[in-house]
C-alpha positions as CSV (number, residue, x, y, z in Angstrom):
1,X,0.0,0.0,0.0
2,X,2.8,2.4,0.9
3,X,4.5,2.0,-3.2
4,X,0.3,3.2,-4.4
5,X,0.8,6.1,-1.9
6,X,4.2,7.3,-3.9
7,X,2.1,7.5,-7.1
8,X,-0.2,9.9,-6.5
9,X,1.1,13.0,-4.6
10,X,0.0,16.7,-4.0
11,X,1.1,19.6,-2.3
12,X,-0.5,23.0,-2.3
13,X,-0.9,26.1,-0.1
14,X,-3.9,28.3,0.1
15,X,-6.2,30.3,1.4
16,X,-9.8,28.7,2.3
17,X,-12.7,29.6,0.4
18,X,-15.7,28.3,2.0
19,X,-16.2,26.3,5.0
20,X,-16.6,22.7,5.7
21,X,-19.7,21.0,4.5
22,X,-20.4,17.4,5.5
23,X,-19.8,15.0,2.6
24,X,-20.0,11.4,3.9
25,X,-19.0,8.7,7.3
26,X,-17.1,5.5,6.5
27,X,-16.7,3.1,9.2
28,X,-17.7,5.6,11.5
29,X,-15.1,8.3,10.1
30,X,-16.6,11.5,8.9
31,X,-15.3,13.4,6.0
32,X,-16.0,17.1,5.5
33,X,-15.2,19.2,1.9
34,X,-14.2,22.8,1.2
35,X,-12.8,24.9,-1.2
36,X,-9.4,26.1,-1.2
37,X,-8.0,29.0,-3.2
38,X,-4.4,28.4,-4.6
39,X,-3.0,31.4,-6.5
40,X,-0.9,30.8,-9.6
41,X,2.4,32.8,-11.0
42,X,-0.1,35.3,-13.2
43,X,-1.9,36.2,-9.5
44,X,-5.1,34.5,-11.0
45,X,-6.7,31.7,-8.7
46,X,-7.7,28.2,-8.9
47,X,-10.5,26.7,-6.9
48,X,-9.6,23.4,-5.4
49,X,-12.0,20.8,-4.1
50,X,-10.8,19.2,-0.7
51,X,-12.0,16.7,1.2
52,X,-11.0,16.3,4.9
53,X,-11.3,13.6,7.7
54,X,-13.1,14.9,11.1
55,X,-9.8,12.9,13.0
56,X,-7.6,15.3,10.6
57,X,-9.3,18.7,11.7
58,X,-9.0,18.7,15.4
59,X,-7.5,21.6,17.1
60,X,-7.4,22.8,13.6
61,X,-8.6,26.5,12.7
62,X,-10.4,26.3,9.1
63,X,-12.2,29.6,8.8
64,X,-12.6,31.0,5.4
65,X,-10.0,33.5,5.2
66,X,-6.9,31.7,6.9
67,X,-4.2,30.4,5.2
68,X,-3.0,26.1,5.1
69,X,-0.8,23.7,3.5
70,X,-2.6,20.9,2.2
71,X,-1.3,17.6,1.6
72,X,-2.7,14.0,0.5
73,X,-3.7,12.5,-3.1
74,X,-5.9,13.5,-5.7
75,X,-9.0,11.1,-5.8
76,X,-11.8,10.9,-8.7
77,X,-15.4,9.7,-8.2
78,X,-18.5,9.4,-10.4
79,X,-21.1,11.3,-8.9
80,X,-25.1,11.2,-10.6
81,X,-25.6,15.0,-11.5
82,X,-28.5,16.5,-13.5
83,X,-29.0,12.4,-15.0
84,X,-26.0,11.6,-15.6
85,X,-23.1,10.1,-14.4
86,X,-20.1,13.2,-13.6
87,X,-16.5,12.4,-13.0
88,X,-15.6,14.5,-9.5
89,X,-12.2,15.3,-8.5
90,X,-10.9,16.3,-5.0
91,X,-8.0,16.4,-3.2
92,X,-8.0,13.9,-0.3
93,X,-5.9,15.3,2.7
94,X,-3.7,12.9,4.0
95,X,-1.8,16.0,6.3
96,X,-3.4,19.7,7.0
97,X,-1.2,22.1,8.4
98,X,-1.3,26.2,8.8
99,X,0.5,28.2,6.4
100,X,3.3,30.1,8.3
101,X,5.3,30.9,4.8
102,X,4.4,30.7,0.9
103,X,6.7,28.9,-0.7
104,X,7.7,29.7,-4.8
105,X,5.6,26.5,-5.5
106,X,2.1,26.2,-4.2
107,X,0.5,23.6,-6.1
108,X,2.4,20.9,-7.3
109,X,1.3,17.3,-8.1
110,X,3.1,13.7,-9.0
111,X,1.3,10.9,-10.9
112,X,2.4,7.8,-11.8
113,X,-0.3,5.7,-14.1
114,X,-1.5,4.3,-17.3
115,X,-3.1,6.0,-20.0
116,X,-6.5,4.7,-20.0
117,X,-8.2,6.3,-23.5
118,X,-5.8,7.6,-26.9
119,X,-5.0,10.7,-26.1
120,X,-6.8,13.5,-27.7
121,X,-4.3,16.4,-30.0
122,X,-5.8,19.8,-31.0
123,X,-4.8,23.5,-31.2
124,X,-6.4,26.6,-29.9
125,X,-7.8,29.3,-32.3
126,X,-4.6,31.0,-31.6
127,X,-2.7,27.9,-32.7
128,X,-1.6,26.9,-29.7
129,X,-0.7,23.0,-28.9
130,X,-3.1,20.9,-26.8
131,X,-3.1,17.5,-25.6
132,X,-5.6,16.1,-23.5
133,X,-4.9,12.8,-21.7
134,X,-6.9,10.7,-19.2
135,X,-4.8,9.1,-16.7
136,X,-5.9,5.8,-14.7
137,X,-3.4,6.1,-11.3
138,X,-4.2,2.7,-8.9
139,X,-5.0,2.7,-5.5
140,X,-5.2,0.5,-2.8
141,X,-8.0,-2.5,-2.7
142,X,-8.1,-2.8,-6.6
143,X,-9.2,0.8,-7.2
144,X,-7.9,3.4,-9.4
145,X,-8.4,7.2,-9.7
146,X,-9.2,9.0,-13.1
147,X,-7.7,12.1,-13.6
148,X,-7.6,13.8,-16.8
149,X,-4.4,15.8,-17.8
150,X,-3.8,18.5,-20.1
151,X,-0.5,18.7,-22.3
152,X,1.3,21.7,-23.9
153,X,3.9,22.5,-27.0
154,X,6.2,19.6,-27.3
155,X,4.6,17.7,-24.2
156,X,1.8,17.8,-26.8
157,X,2.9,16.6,-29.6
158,X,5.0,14.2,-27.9
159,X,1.4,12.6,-26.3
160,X,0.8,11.8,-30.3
161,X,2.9,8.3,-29.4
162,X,1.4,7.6,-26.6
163,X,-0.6,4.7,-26.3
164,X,-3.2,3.1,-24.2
165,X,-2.0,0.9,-21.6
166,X,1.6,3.1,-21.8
167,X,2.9,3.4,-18.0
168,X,3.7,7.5,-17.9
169,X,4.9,9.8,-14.9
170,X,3.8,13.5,-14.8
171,X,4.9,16.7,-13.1
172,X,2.7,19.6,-13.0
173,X,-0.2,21.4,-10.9
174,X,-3.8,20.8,-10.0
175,X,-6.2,23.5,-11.8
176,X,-10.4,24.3,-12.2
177,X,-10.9,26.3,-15.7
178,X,-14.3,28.1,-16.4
179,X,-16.1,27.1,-19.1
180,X,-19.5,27.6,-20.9
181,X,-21.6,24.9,-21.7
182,X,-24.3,24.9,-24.8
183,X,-27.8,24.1,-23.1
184,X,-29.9,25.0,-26.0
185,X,-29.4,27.7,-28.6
186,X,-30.1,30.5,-26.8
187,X,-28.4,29.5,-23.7
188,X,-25.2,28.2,-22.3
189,X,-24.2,27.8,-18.1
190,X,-21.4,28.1,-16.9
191,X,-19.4,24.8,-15.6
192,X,-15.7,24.6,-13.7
193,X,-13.4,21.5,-15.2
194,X,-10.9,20.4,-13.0
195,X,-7.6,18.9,-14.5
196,X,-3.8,18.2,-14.2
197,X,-2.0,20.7,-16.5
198,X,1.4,19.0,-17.0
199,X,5.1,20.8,-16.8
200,X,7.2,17.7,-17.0
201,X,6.2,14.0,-18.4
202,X,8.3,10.8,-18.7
203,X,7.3,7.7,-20.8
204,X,8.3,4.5,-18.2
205,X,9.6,1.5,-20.9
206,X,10.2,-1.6,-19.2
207,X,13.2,-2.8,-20.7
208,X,14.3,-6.1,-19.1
209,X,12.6,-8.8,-16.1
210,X,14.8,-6.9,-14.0
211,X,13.2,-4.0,-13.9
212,X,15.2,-1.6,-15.3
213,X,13.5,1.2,-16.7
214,X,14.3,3.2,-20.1
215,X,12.7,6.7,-19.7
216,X,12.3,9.4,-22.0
217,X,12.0,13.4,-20.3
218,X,9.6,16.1,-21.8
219,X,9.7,19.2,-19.7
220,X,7.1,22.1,-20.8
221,X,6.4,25.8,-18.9
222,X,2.6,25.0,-19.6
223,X,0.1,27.5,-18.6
224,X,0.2,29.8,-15.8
């Protein structure tokens, strides 16, 4: 269980957004969510979804307003929403802590999994280079966590190789985009997407029984 911990690790700092609502009890634990507010290198901000046990929060001061380091894994879930099924993510809190000092590097995230569906290549209107690319990461009893990733420049063209079932490793951050959504023709909503925008990627080739692994590097500045 410890080597499915290694996989999956975040790290962010923020400021809390909105207090803690009760989202579920297993074996008798509860688990409370909120949002956190991380700010990125262009001073805009990125919502975060976090989900907290009630053993973790004791003695700990979460009013909107003050300021925490948040550490754990981030965990998907499909959630029935509006009659149909809805991939959630959140960030499960394995360690809460307050925020004494920002640190240059407020959000970062480590996966290690297997592309689960052929990764998707486009451009933007203003021809920039986009690869969008759903990541199954395993957990503990047989589970797994589906997280989809975005891609940039040559981390995006590179993705045009990749194939399902390929074991890949990512660097990058954790981030909710706006977006608006086409209800009829008169009228669109607005909806948040949550993804993993990738700075650094590294294809995992298992060379030999032994284990050794041949690795190939793609590092990209990505979005801010």
């Amino acid at each position: 269980m410890d080597n499915l911990m290694l996989n999956n690790k975040i790290y962010l700092e923020g400021t809390i957004a909105t207090g803690l609502e009760f989202s579920h009890e297993m074996y008798g634990e509860g688990f409370y969510t909120f949002g956190l507010e991380v700010i990125r290198l262009s001073d805009s901000k990125d919502l975060l979804n976090v989900t907290i046990s009630e053993r973790l929060i004791t003695n700990m001061d979460l009013a909107i307003g003050n300021d925490i380091i948040v550490e754990g894994q981030l965990r998907s879930y499909n959630k029935f929403v509006d009659g149909s099924n809805k991939l959630i993510l959140t960030v499960f809190a394995r360690n809460i802590e307050p925020c004494i000092e920002r640190t240059k590097n407020p959000n970062e995230i480590f996966l290690d999994g297997y592309i689960c569906k052929e990764p998707v290549y486009r451009t933007t209107p203003f021809g920039r280079e986009i690869a969008d690319v759903l990541l199954a990461v395993n957990r503990a009893y047989n589970k797994s966590d589906y997280i989809p990733t975005i891609a940039w420049g040559r981390n995006s063209r590179f993705c045009q190789t990749l194939e399902v079932g390929d074991n890949i490793r990512i660097w990058g951050r954790l981030q909710s985009r706006e977006y608006q959504k086409k209800v009829s023709d008169t009228e669109s909503i607005k909806k948040i997407a949550y993804e993993v925008s990738i700075s650094k990627m590294e294809k995992v080739n298992k060379e030999n029984e032994e284990g050794i692994d041949a690795e190939v590097t793609l590092e990209d500045q990505g979005a801010v």
